[in-house]
PADO-531290 format. One line per 4 residues: their letters; for each residue x, y, z of C-alpha. Coordinates in Angstrom, 3 decimals, padded with zeros to 6 digits. Layout:
A = X:Y:Z  ... $
This chain:
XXXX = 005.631:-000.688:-026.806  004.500:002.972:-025.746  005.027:003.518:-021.929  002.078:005.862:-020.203 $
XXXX = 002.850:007.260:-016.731  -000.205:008.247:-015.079  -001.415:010.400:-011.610  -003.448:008.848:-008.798 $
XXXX = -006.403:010.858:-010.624  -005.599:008.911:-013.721  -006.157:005.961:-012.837  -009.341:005.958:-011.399 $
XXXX = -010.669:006.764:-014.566  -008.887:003.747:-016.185  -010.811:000.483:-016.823  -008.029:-001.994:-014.760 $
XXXX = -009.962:-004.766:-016.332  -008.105:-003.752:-019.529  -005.802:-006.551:-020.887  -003.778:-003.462:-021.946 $
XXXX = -003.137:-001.921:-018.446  -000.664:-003.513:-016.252  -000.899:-002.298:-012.392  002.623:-001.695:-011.051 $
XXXX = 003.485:-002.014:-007.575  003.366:001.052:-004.636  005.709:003.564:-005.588  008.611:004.016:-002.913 $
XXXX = 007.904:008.104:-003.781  004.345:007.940:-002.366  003.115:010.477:-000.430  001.071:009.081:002.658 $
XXXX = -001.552:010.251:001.312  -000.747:008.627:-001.680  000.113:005.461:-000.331  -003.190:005.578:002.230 $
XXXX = -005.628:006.692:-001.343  -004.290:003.142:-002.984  -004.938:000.735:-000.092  -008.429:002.050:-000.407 $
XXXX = -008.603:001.306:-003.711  -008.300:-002.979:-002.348  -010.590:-005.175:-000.415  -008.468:-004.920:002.337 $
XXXX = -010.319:-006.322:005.566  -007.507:-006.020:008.215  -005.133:-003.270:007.989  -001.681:-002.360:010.068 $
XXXX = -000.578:001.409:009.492  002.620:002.436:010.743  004.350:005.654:010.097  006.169:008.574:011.099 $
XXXX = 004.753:012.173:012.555  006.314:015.214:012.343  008.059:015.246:015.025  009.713:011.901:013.714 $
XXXX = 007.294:009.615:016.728  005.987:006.387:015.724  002.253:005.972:015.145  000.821:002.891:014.814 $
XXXX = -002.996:002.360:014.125  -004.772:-000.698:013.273  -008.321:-002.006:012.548  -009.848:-004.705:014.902 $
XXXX = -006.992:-006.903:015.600  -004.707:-007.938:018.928  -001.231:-006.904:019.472  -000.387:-010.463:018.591 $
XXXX = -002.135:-010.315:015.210  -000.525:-006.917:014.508  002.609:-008.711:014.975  002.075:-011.892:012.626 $
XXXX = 000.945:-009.344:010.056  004.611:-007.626:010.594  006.049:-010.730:010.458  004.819:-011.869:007.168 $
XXXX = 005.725:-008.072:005.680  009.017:-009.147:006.808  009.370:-012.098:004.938  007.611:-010.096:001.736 $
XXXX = 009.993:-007.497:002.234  013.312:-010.180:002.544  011.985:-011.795:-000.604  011.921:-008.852:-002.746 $
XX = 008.638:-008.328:-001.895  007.738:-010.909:-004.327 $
């Protein structure tokens, strides 16, 4: 077995359908940018983003969902993250 590592412009060119091409999980050396380009690249139809500015603040934006929502959504990232993110 060869092993292939490929840029964010790589795989877009990349037939993921391919029985040959195995999708590995978000990288923990994202950039944001990164990270933001390859949630686009999923059906996602609620999304939580929470992050760090500059100056080290915490911003938190969100699509159309309550505080309460927001916070089950944490909650189950939680439990993803506790398992291994299995």
């Amino acid at each position: 077995m060869r092993w292939v590592f490929l840029t964010s412009a790589d795989l877009e060119r990349i037939d993921m359908n391919n029985q040959n091409v195995i999708a590995l999980p978000a990288s923990t050396n994202y950039t944001p940018e990164q990270a933001l380009q390859s949630a686009l690249n999923e059906s996602l139809t609620d999304v939580l983003i929470i992050g760090y500015d500059n100056e080290g603040e915490l911003v938190i934006r969100s699509s159309k969902m309550s505080r309460m929502d927001a916070l089950w959504m944490t909650e189950k990232a939680k439990e993803w993250a506790l398992r291994g993110g299995l």
